[in-house]
C-alpha positions in Angstrom: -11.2 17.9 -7.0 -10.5 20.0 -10.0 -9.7 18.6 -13.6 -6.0 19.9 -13.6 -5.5 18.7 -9.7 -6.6 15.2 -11.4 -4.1 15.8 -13.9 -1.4 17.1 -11.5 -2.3 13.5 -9.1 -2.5 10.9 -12.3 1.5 12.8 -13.5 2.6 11.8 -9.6 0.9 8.7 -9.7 2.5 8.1 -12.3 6.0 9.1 -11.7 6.5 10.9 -8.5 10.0 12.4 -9.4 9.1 14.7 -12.0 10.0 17.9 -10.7 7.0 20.6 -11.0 8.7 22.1 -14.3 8.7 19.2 -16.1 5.0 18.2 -15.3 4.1 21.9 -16.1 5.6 21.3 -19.7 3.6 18.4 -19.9 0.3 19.7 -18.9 1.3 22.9 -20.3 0.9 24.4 -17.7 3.2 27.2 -15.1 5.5 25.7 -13.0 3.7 27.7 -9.6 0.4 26.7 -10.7 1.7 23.0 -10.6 3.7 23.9 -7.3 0.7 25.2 -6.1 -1.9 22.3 -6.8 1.0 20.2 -5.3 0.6 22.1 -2.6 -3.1 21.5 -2.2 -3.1 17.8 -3.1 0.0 17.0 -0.5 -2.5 18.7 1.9 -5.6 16.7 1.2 -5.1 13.3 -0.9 -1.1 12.5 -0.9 0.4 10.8 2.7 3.7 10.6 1.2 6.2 10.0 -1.4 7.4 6.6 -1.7 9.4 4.3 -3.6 9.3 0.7 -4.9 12.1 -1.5 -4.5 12.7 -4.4 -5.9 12.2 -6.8 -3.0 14.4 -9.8 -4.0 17.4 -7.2 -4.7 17.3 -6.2 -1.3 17.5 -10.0 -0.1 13.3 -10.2 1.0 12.5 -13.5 -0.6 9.0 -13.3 1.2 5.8 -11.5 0.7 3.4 -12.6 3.2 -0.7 -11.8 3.3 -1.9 -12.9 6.8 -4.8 -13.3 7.6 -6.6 -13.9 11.2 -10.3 -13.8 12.6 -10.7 -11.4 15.0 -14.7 -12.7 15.8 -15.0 -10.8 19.6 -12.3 -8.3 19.5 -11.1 -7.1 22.7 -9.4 -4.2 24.3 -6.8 -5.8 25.9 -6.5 -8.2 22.6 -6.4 -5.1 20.4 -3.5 -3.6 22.7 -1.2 -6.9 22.4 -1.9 -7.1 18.1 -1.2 -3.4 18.3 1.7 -3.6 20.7 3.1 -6.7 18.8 2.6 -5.4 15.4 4.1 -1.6 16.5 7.4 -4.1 17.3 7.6 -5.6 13.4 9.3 -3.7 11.4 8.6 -5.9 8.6 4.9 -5.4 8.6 4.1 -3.0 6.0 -0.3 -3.3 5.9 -2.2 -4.0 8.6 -6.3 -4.0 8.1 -9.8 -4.9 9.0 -12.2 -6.1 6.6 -14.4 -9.1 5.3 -13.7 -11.6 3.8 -12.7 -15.9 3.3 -13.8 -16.2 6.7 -11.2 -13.9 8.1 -11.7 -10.0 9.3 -8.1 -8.6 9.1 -4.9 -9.2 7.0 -1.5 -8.4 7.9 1.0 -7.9 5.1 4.9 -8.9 5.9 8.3 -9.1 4.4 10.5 -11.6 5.2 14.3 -12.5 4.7 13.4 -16.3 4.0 11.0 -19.0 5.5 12.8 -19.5 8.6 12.2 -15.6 9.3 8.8 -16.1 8.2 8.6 -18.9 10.6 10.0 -17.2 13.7 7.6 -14.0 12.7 4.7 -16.6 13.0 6.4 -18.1 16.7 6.3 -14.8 17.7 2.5 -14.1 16.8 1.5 -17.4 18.7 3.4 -16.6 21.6 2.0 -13.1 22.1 -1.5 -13.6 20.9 -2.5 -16.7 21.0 -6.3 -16.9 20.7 -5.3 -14.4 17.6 -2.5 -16.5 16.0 -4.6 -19.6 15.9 -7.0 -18.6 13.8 -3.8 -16.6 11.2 -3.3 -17.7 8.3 -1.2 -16.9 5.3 -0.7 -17.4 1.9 3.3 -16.7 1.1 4.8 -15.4 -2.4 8.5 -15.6 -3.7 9.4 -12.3 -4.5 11.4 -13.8 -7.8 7.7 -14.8 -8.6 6.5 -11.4 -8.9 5.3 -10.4 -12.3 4.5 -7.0 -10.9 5.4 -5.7 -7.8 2.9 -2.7 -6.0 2.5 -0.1 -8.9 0.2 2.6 -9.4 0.6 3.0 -12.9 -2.0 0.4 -14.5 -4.4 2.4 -12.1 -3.4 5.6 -13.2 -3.7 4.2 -16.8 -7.7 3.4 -16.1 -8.3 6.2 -13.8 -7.6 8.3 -16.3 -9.5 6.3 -19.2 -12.2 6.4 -16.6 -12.3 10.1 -16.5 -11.6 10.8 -20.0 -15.0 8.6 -20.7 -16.9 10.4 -17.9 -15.9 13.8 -19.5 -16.6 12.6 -23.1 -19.9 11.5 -21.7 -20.9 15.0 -20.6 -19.1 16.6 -23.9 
């Protein structure tokens, strides 16, 4: 990737509303180069625009990371998770990895415990042999000091790369 794409992806990162003349102004920069490496990176690096709500505004009290053991995954498993996770509307990760004993996680919003709860009946009843070995850890979204933002990343990506380009400087 080239130094001003990088620049052009930290200004999104940052704030993703900034229309392409006002990050040319601050990259100093013309607005169709911007539109252009917009272009380019909305090819290659950027799924899509998003925003951040605040959760407990929007009356979702829960934030739940789920975790489950998926030790001899099957097809016909895999289908069911799939199938039953396709139907939640309120799941906003799913993933595999490593790690507390557990190789996937699941990432919900929820109204309130009971709708946590009834989530959770819903798991057991579908999947069993999956649901028993979920578990979660819940957070109250009034708890949150910081809610899914890109832009203490940004701030040490970009401290990152000004240090790698001093380096070479």
């Amino acid at each position: 990737m080239k130094n001003r794409e990088k620049q052009l992806l930290f200004q999104l990162l940052r704030d993703s509303k900034l229309s392409d003349r006002e990050i040319a102004k601050k990259l100093k920069t013309s607005q169709s180069t911007i539109t252009r490496n917009r272009h380019k990176l909305e090819r290659k690096y950027i799924k899509s625009y998003t925003i951040i709500p605040n959760l407990s505004k929007l009356d979702i009290k829960l934030i739940a990371f789920n975790f489950a053991n998926l030790t001899e995954p099957n097809p016909n498993l895999m289908k069911k998770i799939g199938n039953f996770i396709g139907e939640q509307p309120n799941v906003v990760f799913v993933g595999h990895g490593e790690g507390m004993g557990k190789t996937g996680v699941i990432i919900s919003f929820h109204k309130d415990y009971s709708d946590f709860i009834e989530f959770m009946r819903k798991a057991r009843l579908v999947c069993p042999s999956f649901a028993e070995t979920l578990e979660s850890f819940i957070v109250s979204t009034d708890k949150v000091p910081r809610i899914l933002s890109m832009a203490k990343a940004v701030e040490f990506l970009v401290k990152k790369e000004e240090k790698k380009i001093g380096d070479i400087i």
